[in-house]
C-alpha positions as a printed Julia matrix, in Angstrom:
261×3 Matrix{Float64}:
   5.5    15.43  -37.05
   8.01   17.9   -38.56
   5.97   21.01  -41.09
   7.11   22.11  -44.29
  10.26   21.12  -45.7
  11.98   20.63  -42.55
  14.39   18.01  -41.7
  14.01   15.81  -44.82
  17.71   15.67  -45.07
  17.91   11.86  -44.38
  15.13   11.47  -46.94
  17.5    13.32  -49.71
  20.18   11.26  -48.69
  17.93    7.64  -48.82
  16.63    8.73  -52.29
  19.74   10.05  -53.86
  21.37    6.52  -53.4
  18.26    4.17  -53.83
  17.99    2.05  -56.93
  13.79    2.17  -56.99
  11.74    4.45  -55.46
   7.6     4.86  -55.02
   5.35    7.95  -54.62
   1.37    7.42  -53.51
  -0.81    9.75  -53.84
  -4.7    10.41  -52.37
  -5.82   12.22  -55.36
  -9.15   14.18  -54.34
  -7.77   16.87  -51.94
  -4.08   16.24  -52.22
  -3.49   16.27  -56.09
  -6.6    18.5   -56.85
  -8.35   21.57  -55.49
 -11.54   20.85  -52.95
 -14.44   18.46  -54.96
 -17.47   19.94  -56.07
 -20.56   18.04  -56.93
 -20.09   14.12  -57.61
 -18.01   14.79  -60.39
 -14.04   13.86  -60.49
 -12.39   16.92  -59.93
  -9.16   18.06  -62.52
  -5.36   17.81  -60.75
  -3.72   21.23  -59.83
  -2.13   22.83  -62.81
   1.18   22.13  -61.77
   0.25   17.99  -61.26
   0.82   16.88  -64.81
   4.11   18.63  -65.27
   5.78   17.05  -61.92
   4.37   14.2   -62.22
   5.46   13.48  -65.5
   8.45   14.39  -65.42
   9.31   11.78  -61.92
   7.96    9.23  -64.18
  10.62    9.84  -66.53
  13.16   10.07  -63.58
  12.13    5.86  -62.6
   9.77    6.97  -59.75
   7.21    4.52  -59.88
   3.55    6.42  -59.34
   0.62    4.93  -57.59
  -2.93    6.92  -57.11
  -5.97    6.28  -54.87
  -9.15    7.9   -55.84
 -12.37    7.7   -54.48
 -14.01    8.07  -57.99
 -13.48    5.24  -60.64
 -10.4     4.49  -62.84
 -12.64    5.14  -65.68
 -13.26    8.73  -64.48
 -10.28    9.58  -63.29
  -8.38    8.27  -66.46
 -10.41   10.99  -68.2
  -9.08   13.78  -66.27
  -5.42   12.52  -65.7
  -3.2    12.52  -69.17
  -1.13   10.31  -67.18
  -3.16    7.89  -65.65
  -1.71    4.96  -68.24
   1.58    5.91  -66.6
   1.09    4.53  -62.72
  -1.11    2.01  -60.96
  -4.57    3.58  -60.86
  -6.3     2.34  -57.57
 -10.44    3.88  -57.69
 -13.33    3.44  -55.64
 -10.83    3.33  -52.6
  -9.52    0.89  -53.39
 -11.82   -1.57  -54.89
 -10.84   -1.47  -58.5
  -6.84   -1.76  -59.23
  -5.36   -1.05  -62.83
  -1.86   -1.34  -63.2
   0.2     0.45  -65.94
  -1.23   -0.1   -69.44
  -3.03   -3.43  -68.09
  -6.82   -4.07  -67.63
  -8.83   -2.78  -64.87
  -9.61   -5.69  -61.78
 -12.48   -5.54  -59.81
 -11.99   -7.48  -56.28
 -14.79   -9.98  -55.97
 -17.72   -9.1   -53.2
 -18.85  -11.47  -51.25
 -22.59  -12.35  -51.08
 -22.66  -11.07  -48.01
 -21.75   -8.01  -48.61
 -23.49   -7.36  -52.0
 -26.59   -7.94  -49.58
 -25.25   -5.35  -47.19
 -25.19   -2.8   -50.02
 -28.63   -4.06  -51.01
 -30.25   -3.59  -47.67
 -28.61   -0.15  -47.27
 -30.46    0.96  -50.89
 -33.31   -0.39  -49.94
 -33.27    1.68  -46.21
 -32.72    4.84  -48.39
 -35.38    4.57  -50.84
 -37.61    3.54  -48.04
 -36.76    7.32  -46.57
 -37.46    8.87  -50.23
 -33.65    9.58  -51.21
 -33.48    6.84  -53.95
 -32.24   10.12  -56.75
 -29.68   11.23  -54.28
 -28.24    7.41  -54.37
 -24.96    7.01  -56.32
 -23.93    2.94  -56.57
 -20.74    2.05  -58.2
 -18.37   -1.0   -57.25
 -17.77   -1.14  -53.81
 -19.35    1.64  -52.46
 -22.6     3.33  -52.2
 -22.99    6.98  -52.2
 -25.11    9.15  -50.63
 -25.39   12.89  -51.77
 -27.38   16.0   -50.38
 -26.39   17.99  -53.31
 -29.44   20.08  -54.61
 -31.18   19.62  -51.05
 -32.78   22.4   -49.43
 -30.45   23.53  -46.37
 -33.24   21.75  -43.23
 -33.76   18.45  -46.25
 -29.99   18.15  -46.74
 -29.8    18.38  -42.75
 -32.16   15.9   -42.18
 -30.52   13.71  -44.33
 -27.3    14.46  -42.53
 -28.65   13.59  -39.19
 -30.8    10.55  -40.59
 -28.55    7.97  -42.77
 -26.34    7.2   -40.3
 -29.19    6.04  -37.98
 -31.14    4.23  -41.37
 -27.83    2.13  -42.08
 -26.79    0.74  -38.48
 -28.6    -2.68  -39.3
 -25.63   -2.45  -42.1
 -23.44   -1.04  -39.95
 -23.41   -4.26  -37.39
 -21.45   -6.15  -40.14
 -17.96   -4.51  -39.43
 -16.76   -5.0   -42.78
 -18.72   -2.03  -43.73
 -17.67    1.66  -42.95
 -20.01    5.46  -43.42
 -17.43    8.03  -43.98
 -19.29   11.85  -44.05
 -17.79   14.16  -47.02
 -18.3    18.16  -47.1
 -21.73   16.89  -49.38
 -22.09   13.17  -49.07
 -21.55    9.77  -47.16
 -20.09    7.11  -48.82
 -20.6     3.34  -47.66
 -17.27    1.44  -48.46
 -15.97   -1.87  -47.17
 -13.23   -1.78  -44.27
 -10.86   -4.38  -46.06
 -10.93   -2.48  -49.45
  -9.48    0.52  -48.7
  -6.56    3.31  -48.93
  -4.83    1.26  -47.03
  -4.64   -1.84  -48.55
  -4.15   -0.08  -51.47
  -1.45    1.23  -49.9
   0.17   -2.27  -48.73
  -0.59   -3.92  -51.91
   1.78   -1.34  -53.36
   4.57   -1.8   -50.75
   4.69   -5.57  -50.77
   4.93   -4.81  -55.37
   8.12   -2.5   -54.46
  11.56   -3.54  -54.03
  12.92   -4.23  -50.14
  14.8    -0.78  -49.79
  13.07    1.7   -52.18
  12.28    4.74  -50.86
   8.54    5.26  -50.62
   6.07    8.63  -49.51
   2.45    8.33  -49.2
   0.4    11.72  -49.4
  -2.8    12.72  -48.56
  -4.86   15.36  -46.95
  -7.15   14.56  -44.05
  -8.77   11.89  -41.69
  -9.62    9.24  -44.16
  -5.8     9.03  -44.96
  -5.03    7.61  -41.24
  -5.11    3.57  -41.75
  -2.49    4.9   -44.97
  -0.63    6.82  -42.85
   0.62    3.83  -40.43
   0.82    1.24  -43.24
   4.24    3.45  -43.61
   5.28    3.22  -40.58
   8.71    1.57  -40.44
   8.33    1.18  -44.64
   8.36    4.71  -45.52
   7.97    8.64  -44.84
   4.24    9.76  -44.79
   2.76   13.25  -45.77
  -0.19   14.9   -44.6
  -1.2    17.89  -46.59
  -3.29   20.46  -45.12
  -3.38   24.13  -44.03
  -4.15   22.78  -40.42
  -2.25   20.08  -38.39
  -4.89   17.43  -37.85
  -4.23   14.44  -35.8
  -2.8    11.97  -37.85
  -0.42    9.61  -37.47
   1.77   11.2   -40.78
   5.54   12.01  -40.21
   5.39   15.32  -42.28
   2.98   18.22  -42.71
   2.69   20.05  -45.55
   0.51   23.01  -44.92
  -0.46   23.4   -49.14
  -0.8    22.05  -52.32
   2.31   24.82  -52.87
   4.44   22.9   -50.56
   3.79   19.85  -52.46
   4.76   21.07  -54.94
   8.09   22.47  -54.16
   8.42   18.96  -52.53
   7.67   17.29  -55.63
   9.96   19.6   -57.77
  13.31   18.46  -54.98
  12.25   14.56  -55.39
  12.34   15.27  -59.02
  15.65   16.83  -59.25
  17.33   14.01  -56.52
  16.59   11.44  -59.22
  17.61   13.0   -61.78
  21.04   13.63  -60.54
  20.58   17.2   -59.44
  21.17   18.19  -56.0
């Protein structure tokens, strides 16, 4: 894994000549500042003005959020602009088109019903959070030893859902969040590679663990990019150690495809 802006030379090079190119971007945590609360968070103030401007340079623009496309469209003026992927991956909108909902199975519809039903059963029903493909559990508000307990106890409350390996718990800084294995970053990710042309030139970012499984679908395809003040074990090509360095990546890429070297 090379830091910083080393050795992207051949990456230059690739991009300079390539006829199409893609960017993908995690958006809580790589595009914006640290979440707070349940509420989608608003991109870095320099986000808008890269972003729209690679647009405009025939960078095509994909974005994985874990909040909805609804929400995020709210907070992103260009959100018409790319293919919107929310929920992890569960809800797709491409540019200016309607938003699709993948189908869930009965099976797992009763999976998510079962896991409601083992959290209201432990009194957390307000701290429950249900949206398409994925449940989500928050200790936001909780006393420090009630949010603890709840830390230590939903994991243990959902392993009857947990045997069905289609399901996944991923722990937040506040929450968990119940999401299905097969509708995810990604396949988000390889939906978006098998859309682009053979030999564009693609870059995946994002900014901790739950970017791994995205991180190798660009292995052989593409560079990937983790961004983070510390060098956690991933599988990503690059580390960038802040949203600065993005930036200043963001800001080359830009000139490259508009001519300017």
């Amino acid at each position: 894994m090379t830091t910083g802006m080393e050795d992207l030379d051949d990456l230059w090079l690739r991009l300079s000549v390539a006829k199409n190119s893609l960017l993908i971007f995690d958006y809580e945590g790589t595009l914006t500042g640290p979440s707070v609360g349940t509420s989608v968070p608003e991109p870095l103030p320099w986000v808008t003005e890269r972003i729209e401007s690679i647009l405009t340079g025939g960078s095509k623009v994909g974005i994985i959020a874990n909040h909805s496309v609804d929400e995020v469209t709210e907070v992103l003026r260009f959100a018409w602009e790319v293919d919107l992927w929310g929920l992890h991956g569960s809800e797709l909108r491409k540019q200016e088109e309607t938003i699709l909902q993948f189908v869930l199975s009965t099976e797992i519809k009763a999976g998510f019903k079962h896991a409601i039903d083992r959290i209201k059963i432990a009194g957390w029903q307000s701290h429950l959070i249900r949206k398409h493909g994925v449940l989500i559990i928050s200790w936001i508000g909780l006393p420090r030893l009630e949010a603890s307990k709840m830390q230590e106890s939903v994991p243990k409350l959902l392993k009857p859902v947990l045997r069905n390996e289609e399901f996944v718990l991923v722990e937040h800084t506040n929450k968990y969040e119940l999401t299905i294995r097969n509708l995810d970053k990604s396949s988000a990710v390889a939906s978006m590679i098998l859309d682009s042309d053979r030999d564009a030139v693609i870059a995946y970012f994002g900014d901790d663990e739950s970017d791994i499984d995205a991180f190798r679908m660009l292995n052989g395809t593409g560079d990937s990019f983790l961004v983070n003040p510390k060098k956690l074990r991933t599988p990503a090509d690059h580390h960038l150690t802040s949203s600065d360095e993005l930036s200043i990546f963001l800001e080359k890429w830009n000139s490259v495809i508009h001519g300017i070297f």
